[in-house]
C-alpha positions as a Markdown table, in Angstrom:
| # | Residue | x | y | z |
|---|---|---|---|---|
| 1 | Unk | 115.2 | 3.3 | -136.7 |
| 2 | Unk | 117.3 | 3.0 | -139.4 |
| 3 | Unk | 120.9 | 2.1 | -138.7 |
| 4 | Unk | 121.5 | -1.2 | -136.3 |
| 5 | Unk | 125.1 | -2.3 | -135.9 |
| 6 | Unk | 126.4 | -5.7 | -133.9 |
| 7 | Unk | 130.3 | -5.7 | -132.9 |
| 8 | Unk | 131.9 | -8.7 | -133.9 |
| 9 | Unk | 133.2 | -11.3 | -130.7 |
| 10 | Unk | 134.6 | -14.9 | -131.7 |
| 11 | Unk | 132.4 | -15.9 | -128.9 |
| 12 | Unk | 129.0 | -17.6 | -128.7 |
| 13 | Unk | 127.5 | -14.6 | -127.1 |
| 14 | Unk | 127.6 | -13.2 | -130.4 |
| 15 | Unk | 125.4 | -15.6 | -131.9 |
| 16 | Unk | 122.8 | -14.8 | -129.8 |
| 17 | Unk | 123.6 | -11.1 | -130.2 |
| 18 | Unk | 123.2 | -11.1 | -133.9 |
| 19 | Unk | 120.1 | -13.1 | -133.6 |
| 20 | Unk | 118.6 | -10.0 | -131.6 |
| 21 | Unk | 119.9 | -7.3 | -134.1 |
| 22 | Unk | 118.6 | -8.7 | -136.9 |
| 23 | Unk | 115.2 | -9.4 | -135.8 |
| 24 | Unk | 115.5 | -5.5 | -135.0 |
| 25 | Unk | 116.3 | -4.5 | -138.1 |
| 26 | Unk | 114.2 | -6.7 | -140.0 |
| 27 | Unk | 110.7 | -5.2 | -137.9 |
| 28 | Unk | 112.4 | -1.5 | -138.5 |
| 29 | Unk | 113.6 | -2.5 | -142.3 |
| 30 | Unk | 116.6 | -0.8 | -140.7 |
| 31 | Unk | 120.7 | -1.4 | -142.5 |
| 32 | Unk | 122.4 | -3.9 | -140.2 |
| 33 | Unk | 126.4 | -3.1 | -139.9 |
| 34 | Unk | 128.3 | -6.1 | -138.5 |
| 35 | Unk | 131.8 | -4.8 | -137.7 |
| 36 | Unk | 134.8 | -6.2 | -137.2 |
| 37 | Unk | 138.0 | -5.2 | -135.2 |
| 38 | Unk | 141.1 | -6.4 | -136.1 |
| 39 | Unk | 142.9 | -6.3 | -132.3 |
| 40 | Unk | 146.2 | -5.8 | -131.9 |
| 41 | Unk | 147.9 | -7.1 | -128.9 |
| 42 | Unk | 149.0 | -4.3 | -126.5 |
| 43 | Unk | 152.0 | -4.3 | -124.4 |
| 44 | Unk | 154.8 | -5.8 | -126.6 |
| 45 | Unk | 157.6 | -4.2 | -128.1 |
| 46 | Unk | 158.2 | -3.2 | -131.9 |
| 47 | Unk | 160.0 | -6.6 | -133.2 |
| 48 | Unk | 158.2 | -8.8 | -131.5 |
| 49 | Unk | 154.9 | -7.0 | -132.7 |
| 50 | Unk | 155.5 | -7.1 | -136.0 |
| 51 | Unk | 155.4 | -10.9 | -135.9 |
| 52 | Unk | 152.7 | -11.2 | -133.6 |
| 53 | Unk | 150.2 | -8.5 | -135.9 |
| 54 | Unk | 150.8 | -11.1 | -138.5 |
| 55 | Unk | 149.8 | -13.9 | -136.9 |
| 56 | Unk | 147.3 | -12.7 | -134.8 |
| 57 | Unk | 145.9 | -10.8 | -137.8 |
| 58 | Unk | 145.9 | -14.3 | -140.2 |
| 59 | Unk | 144.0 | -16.0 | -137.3 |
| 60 | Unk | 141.6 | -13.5 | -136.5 |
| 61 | Unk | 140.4 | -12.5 | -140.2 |
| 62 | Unk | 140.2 | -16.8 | -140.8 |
| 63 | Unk | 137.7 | -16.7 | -137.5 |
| 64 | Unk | 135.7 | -14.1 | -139.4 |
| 65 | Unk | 135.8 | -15.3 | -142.6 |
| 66 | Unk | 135.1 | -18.6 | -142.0 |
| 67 | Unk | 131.5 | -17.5 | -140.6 |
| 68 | Unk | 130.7 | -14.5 | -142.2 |
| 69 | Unk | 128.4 | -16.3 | -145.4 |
| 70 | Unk | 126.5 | -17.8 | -142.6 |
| 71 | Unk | 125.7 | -14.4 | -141.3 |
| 72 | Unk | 125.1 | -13.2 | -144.4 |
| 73 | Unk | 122.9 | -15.8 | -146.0 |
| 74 | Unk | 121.0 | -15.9 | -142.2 |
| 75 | Unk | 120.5 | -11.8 | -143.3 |
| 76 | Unk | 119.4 | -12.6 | -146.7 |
| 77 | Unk | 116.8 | -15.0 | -145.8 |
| 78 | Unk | 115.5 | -12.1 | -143.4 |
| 79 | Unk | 115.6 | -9.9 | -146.4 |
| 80 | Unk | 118.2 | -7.5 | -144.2 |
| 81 | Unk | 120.6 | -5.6 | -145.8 |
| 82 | Unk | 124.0 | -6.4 | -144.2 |
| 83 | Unk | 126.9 | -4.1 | -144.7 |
| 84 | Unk | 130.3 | -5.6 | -143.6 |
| 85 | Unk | 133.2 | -3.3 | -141.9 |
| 86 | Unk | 136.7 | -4.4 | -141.0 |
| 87 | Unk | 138.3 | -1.8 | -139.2 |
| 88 | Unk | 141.9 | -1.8 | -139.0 |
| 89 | Unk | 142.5 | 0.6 | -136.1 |
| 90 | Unk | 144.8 | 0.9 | -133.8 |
| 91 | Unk | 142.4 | 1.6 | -131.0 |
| 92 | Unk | 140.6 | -1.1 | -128.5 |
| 93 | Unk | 137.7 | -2.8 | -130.0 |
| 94 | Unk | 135.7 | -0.9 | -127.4 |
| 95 | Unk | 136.7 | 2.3 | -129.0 |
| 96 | Unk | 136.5 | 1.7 | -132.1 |
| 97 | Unk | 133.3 | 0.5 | -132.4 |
| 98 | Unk | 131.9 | 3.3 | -130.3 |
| 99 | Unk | 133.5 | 5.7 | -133.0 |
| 100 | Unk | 132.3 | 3.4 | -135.5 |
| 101 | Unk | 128.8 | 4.4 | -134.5 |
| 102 | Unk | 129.2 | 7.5 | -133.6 |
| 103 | Unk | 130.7 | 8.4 | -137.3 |
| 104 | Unk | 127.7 | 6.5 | -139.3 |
| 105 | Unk | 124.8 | 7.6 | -137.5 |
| 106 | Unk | 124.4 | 4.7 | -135.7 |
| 107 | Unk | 121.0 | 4.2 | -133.9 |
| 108 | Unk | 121.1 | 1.1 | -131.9 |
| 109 | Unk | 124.5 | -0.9 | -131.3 |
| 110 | Unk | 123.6 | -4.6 | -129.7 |
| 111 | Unk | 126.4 | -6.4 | -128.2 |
| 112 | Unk | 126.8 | -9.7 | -126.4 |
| 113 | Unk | 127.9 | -9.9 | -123.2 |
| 114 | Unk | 129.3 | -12.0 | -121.2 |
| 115 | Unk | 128.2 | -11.7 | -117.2 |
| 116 | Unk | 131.6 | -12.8 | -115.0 |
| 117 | Unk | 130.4 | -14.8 | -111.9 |
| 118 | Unk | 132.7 | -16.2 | -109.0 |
| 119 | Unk | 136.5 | -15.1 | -109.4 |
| 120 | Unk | 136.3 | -14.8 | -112.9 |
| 121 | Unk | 134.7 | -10.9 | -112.4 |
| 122 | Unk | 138.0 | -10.0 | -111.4 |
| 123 | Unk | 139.8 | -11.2 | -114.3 |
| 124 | Unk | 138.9 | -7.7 | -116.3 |
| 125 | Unk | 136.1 | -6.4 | -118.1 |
| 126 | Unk | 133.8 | -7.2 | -120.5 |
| 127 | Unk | 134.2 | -5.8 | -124.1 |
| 128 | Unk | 130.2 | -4.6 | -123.3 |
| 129 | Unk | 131.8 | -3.3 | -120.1 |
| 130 | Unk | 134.2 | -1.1 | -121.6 |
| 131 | Unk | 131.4 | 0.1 | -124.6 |
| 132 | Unk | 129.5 | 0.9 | -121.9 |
| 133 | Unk | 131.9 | 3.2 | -119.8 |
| 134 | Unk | 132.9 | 5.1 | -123.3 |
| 135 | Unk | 129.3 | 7.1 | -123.2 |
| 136 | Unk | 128.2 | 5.5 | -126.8 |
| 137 | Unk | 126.4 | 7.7 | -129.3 |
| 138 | Unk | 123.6 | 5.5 | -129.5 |
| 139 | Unk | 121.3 | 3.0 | -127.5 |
| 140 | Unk | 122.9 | -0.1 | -126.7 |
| 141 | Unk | 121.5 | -3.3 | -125.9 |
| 142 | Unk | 123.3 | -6.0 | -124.1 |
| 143 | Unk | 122.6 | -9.7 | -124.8 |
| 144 | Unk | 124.0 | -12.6 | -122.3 |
């Protein structure tokens, strides 16, 4: 295996998530991509989504930033390479990181997810949901 990628959440899920993929890629001396997607809000109209992209675009890149040289010195003390991708797309997370993988040979995508129990399940789906339903590439491997 030589390409493992872990989708980004601001969730603790994630933690756990990268945890997995990069003892994976450290047993296969695999390249682990963490990628990012920068969501836009859907359902709004033009003016007021230019002011919301802003701010929701300043908040979510400060999430990221703020732990990405954790994950990156937690890589380097595994001696993983860890490539970084911010995609900018206008697309749902879901899809874009299933296009992410499919257009860099992407073996093995590991994603956190989060199991919905009582009325919460009928709140919507998952983000692993919705990988899941677009028929990925790769292997995936869900982590609660």
């Amino acid at each position: 295996m030589k390409h493992v990628m872990i989708p980004y959440r601001p969730d603790d899920v994630f933690y756990r998530a990268f945890q997995n993929a990069l003892n994976i890629a450290k047993q296969n001396n695999s390249l682990l991509s963490l990628v990012k997607v920068i969501s836009y809000p859907a359902g709004i109209g033009m003016d007021e989504l230019l002011m919301v992209d802003l701010v929701s675009r300043e908040y979510d890149m400060h999430q990221f930033d703020e732990i990405l040289p954790k994950l990156q010195k937690e890589a380097s003390s595994a001696k993983v390479k860890l490539d970084v991708h911010v995609l900018d797309m206008r697309l749902s997370p879901a899809k874009a990181f299933v296009k992410f993988a499919s257009s860099h040979d992407v073996e093995l995508m590991v994603v956190g997810s989060i199991t919905k129990k009582g009325w919460t399940k009928h709140l919507g789906s998952d983000i692993s949901d919705e990988i899941m339903d677009l028929n990925p590439s790769c292997n995936v491997i869900l982590v609660e």
